[in-house]
Biopython code that builds the backbone (N, CA, C, O; Angstrom):
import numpy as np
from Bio.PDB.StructureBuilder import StructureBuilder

atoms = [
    (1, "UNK", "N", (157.487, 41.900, 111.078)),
    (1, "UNK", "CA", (156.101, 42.171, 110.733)),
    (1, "UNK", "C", (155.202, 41.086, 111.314)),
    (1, "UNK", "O", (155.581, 39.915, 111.301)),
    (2, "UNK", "N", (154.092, 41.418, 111.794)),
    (2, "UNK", "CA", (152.960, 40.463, 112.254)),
    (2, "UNK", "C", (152.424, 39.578, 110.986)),
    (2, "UNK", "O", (152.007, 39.979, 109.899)),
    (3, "UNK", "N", (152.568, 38.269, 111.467)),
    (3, "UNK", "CA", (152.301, 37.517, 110.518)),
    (3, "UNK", "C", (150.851, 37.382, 109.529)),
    (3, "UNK", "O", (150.747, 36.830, 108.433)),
    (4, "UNK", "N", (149.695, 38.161, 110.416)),
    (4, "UNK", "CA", (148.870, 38.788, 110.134)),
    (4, "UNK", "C", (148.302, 39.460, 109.184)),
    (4, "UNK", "O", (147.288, 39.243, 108.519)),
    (5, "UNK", "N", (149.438, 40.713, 109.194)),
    (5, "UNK", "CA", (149.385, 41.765, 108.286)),
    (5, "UNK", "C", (150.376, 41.649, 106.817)),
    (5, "UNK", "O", (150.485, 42.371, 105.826)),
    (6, "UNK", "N", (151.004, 40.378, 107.238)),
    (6, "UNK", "CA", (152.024, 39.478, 106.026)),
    (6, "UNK", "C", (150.733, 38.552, 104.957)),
    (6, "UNK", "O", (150.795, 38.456, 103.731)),
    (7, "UNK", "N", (149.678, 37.989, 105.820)),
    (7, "UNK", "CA", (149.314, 37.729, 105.554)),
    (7, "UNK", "C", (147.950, 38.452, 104.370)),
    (7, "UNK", "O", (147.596, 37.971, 103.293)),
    (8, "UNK", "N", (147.474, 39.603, 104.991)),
    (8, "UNK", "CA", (146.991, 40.495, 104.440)),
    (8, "UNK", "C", (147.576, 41.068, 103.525)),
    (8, "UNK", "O", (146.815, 41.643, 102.748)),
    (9, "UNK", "N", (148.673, 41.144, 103.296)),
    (9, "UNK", "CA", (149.142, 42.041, 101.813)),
    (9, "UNK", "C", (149.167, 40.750, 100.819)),
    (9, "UNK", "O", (148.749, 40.760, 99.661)),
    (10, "UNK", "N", (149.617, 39.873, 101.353)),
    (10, "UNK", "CA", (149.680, 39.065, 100.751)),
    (10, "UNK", "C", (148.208, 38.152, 99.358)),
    (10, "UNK", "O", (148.179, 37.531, 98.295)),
    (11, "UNK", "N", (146.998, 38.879, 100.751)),
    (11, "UNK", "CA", (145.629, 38.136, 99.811)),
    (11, "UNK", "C", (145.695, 39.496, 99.183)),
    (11, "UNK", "O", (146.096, 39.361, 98.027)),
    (12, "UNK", "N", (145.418, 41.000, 99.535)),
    (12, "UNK", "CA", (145.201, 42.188, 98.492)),
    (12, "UNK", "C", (145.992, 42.181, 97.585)),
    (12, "UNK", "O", (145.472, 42.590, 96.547)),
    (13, "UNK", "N", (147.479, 41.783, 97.440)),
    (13, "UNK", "CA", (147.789, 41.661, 96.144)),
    (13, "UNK", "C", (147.221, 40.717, 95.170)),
    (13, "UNK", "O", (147.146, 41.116, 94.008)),
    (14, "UNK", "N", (146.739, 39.327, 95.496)),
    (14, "UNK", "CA", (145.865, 38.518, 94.791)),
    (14, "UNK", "C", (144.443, 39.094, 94.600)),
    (14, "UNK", "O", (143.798, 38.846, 93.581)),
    (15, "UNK", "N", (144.045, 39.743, 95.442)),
    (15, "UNK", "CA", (142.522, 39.969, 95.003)),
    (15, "UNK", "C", (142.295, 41.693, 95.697)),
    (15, "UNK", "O", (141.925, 41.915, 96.850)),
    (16, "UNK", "N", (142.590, 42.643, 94.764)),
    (16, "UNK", "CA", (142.966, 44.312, 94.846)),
    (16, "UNK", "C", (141.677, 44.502, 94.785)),
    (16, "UNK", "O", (140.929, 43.763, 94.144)),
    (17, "UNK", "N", (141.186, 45.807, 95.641)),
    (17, "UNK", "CA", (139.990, 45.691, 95.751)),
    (17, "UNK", "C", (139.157, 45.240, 96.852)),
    (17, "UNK", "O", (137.950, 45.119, 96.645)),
    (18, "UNK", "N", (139.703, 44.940, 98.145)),
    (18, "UNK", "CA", (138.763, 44.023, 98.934)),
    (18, "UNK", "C", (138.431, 45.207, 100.142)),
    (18, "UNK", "O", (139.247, 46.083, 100.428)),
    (19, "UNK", "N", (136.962, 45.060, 100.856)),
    (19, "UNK", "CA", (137.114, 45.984, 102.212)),
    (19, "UNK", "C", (137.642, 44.796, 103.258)),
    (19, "UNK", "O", (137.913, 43.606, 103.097)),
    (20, "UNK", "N", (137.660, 45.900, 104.678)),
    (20, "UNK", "CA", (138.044, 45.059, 105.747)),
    (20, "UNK", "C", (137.255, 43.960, 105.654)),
    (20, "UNK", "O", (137.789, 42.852, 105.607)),
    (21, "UNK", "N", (135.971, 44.086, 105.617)),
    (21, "UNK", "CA", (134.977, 42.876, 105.624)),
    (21, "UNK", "C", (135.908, 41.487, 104.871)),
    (21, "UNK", "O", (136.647, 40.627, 105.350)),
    (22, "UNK", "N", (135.524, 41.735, 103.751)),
    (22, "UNK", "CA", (136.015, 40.700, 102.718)),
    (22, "UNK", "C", (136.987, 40.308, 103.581)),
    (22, "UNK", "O", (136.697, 39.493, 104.456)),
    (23, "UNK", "N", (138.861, 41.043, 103.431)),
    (23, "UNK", "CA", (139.614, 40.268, 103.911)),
    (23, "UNK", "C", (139.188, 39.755, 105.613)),
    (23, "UNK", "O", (139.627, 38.619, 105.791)),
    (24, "UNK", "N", (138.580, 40.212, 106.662)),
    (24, "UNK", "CA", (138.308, 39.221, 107.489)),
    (24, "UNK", "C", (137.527, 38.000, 107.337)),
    (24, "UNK", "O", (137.661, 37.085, 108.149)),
    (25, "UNK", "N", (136.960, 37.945, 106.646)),
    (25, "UNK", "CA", (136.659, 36.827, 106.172)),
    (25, "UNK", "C", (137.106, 36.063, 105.332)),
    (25, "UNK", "O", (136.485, 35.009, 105.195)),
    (26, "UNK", "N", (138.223, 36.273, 104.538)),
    (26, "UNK", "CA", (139.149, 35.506, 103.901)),
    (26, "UNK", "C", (140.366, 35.067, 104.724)),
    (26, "UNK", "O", (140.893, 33.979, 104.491)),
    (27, "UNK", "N", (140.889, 35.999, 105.816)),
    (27, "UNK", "CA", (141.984, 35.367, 106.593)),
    (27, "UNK", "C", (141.359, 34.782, 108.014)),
    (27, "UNK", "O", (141.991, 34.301, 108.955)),
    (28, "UNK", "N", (139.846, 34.979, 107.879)),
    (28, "UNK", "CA", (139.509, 34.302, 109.119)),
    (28, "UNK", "C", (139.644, 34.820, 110.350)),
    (28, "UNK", "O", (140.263, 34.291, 111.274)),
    (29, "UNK", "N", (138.776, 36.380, 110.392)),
    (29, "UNK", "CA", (139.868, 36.889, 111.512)),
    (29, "UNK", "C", (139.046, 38.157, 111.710)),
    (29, "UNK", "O", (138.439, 38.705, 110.790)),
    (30, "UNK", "N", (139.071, 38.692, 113.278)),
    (30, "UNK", "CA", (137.923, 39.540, 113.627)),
    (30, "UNK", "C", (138.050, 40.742, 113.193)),
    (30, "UNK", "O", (139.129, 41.323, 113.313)),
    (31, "UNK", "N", (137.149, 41.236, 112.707)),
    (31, "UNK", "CA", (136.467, 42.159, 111.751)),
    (31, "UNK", "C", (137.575, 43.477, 112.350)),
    (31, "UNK", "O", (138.443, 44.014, 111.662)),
    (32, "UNK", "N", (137.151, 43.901, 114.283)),
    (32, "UNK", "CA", (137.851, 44.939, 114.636)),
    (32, "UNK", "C", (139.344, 44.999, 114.815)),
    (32, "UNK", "O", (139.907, 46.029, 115.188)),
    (33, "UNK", "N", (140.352, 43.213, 114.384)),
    (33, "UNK", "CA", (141.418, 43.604, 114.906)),
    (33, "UNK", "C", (141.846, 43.526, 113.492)),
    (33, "UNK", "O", (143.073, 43.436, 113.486)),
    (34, "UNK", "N", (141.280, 43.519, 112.075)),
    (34, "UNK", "CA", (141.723, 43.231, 111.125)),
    (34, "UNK", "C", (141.460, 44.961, 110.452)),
    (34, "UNK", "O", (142.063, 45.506, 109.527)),
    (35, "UNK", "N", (140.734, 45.310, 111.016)),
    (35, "UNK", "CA", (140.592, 47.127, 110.950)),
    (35, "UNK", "C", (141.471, 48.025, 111.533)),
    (35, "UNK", "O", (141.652, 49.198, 111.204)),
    (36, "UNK", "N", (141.910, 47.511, 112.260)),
    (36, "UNK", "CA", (143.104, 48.183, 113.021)),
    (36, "UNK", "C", (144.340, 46.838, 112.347)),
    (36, "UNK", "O", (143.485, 46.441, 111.555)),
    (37, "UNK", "N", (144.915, 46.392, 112.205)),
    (37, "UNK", "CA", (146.057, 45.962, 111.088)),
    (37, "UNK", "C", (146.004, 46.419, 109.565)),
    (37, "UNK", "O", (146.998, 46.299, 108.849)),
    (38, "UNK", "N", (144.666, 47.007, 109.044)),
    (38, "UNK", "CA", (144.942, 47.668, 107.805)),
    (38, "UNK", "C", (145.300, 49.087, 108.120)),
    (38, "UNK", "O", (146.242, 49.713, 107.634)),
    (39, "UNK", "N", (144.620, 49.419, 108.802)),
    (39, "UNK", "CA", (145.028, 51.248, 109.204)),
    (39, "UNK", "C", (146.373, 50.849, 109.841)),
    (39, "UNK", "O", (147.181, 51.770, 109.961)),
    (40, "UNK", "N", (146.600, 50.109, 110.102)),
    (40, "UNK", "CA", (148.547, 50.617, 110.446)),
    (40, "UNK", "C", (149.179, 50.335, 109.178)),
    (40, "UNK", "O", (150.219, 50.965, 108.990)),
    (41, "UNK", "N", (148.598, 49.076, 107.708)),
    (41, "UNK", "CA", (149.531, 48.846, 106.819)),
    (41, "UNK", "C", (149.190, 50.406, 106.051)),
    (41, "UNK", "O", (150.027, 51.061, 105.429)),
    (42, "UNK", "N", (147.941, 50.743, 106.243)),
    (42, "UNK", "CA", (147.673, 51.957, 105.180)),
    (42, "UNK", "C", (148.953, 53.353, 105.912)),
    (42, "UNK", "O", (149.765, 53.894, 105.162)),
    (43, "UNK", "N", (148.855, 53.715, 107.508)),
    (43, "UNK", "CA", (149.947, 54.330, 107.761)),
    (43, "UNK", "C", (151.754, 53.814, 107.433)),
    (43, "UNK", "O", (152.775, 54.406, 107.083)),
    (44, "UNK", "N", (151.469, 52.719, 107.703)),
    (44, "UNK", "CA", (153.058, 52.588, 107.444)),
    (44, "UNK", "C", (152.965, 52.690, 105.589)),
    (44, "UNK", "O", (154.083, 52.529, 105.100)),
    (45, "UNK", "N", (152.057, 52.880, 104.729)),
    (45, "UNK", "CA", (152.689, 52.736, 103.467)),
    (45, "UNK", "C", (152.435, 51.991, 102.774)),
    (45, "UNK", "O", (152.664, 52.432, 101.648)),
    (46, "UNK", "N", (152.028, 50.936, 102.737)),
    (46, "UNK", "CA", (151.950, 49.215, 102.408)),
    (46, "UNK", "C", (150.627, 49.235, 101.347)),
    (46, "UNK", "O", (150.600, 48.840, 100.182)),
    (47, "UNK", "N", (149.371, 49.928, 102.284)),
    (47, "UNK", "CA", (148.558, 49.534, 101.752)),
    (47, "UNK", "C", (147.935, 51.217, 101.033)),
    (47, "UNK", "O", (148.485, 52.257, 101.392)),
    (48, "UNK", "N", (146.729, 51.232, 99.997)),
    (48, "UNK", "CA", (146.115, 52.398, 99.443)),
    (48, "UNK", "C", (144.594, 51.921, 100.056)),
    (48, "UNK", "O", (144.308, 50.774, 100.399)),
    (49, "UNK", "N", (143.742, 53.053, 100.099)),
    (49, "UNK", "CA", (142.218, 53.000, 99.987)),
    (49, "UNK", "C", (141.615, 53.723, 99.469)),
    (49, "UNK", "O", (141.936, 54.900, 99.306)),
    (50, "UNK", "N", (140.308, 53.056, 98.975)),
    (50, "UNK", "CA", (139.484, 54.251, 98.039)),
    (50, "UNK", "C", (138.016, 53.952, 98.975)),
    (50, "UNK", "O", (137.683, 52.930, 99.575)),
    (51, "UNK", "N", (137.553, 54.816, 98.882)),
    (51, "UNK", "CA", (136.384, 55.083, 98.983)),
    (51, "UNK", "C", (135.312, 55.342, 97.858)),
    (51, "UNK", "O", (135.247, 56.320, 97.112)),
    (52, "UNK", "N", (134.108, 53.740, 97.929)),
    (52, "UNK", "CA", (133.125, 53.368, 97.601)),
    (52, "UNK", "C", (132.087, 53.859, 98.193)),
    (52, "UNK", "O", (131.665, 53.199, 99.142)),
    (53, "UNK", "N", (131.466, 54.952, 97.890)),
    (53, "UNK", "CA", (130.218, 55.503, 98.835)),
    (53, "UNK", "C", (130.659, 54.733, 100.513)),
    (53, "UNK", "O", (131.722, 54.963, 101.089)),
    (54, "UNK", "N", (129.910, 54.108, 100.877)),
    (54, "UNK", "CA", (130.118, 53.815, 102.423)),
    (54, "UNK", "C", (131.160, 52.404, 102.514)),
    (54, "UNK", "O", (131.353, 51.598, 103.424)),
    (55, "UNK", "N", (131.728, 52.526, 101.097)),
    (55, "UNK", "CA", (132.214, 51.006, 101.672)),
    (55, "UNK", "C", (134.394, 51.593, 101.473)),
    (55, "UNK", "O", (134.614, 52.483, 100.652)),
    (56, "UNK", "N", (135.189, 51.209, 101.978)),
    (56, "UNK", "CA", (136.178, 51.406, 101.331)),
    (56, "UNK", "C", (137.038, 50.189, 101.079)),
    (56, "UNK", "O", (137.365, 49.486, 102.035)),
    (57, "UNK", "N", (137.474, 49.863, 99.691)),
    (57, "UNK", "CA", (138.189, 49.449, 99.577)),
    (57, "UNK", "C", (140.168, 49.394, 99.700)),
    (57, "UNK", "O", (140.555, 50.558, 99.600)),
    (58, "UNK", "N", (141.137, 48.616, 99.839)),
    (58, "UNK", "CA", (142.169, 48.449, 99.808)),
    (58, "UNK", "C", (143.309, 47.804, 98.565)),
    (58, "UNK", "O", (143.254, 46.672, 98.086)),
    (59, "UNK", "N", (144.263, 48.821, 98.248)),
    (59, "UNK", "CA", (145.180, 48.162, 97.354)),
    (59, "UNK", "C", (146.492, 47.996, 97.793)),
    (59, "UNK", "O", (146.583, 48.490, 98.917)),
    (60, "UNK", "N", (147.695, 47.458, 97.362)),
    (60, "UNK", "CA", (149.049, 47.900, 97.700)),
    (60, "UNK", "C", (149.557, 49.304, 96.723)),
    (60, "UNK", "O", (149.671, 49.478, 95.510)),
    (61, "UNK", "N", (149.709, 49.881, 97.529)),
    (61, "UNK", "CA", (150.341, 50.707, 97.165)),
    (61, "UNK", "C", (151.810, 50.411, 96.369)),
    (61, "UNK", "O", (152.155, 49.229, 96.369)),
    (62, "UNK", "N", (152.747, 51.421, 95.660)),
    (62, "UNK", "CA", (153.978, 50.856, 94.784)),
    (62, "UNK", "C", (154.798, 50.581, 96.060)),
    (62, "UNK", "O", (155.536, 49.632, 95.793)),
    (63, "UNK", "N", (154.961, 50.917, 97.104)),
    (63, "UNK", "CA", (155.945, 50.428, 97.550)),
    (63, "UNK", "C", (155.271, 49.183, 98.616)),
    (63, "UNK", "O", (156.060, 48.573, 99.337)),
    (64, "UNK", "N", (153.898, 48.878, 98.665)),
    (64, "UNK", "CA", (153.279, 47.692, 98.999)),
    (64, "UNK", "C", (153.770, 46.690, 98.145)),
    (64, "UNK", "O", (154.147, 45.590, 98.551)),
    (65, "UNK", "N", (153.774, 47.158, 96.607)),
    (65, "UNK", "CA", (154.461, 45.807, 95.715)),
    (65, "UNK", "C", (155.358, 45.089, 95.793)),
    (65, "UNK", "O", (155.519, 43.869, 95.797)),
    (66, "UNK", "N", (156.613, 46.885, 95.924)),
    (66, "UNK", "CA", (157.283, 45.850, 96.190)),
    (66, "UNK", "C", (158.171, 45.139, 97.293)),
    (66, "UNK", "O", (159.239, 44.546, 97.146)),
    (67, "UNK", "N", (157.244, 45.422, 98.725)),
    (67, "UNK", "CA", (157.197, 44.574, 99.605)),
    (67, "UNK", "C", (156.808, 43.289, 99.412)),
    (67, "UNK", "O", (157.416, 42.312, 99.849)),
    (68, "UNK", "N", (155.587, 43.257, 98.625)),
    (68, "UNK", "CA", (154.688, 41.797, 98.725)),
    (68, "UNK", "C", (155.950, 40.858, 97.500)),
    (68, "UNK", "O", (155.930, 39.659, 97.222)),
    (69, "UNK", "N", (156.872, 41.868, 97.020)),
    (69, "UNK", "CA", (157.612, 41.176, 95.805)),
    (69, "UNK", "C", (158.628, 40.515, 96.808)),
    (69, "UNK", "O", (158.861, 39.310, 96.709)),
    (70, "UNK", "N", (159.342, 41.418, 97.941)),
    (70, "UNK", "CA", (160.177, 40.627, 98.512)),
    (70, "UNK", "C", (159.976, 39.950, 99.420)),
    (70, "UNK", "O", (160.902, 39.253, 99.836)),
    (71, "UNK", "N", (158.742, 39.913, 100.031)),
    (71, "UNK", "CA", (158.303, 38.393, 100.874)),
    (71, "UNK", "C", (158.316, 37.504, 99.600)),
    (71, "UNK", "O", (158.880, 36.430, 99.394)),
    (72, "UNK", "N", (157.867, 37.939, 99.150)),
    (72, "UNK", "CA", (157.654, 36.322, 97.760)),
    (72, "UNK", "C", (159.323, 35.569, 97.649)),
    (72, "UNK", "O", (159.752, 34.492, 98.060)),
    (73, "UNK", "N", (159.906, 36.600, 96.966)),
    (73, "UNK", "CA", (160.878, 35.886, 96.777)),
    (73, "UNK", "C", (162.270, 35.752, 97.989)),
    (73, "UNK", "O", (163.451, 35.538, 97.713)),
    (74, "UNK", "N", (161.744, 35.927, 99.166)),
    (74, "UNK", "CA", (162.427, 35.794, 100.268)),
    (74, "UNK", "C", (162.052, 34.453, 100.893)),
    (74, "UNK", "O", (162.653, 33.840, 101.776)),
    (75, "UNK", "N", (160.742, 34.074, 100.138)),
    (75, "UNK", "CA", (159.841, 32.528, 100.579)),
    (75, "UNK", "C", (160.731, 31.397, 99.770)),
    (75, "UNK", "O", (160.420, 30.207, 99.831)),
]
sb = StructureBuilder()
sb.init_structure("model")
sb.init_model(0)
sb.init_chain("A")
sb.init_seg("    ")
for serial, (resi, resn, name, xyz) in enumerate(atoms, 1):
    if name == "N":
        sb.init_residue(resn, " ", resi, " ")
    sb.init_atom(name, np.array(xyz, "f"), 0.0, 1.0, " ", f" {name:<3s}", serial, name[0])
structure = sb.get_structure()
């Protein structure tokens, strides 16, 4: 996995709820390549989205959990 998108599940499980915006600006990181690393975690599974009138947010999905469970305890 791109360390990237390790990194990204990693802040949405701490803070559920965030759009692309937010997390590029929490991992520091450009807006369009951090939009295209959630749409592949949301295709591969990882991640959920809802839609906020124009804004959408991101969660882990159950089997996002318990991915983000076995990076944790694989750390």
């Amino acid at each position: 996995a791109n360390h990237r998108r390790i990194s990204i599940l990693l802040l949405v499980d701490k803070e559920p709820g965030l759009s692309v915006e937010d997390i590029a600006d929490r991992v520091k990181g450009n807006f369009k390549t951090i939009s295209q690393h959630t749409r592949v975690l949301v295709r591969a599974g990882l991640l959920n989205k809802k839609y906020q009138g124009r804004r959408v947010i991101h969660f882990l999905s159950p089997f996002g959990k318990k991915f983000v469970e076995f990076i944790k305890n694989f750390d």
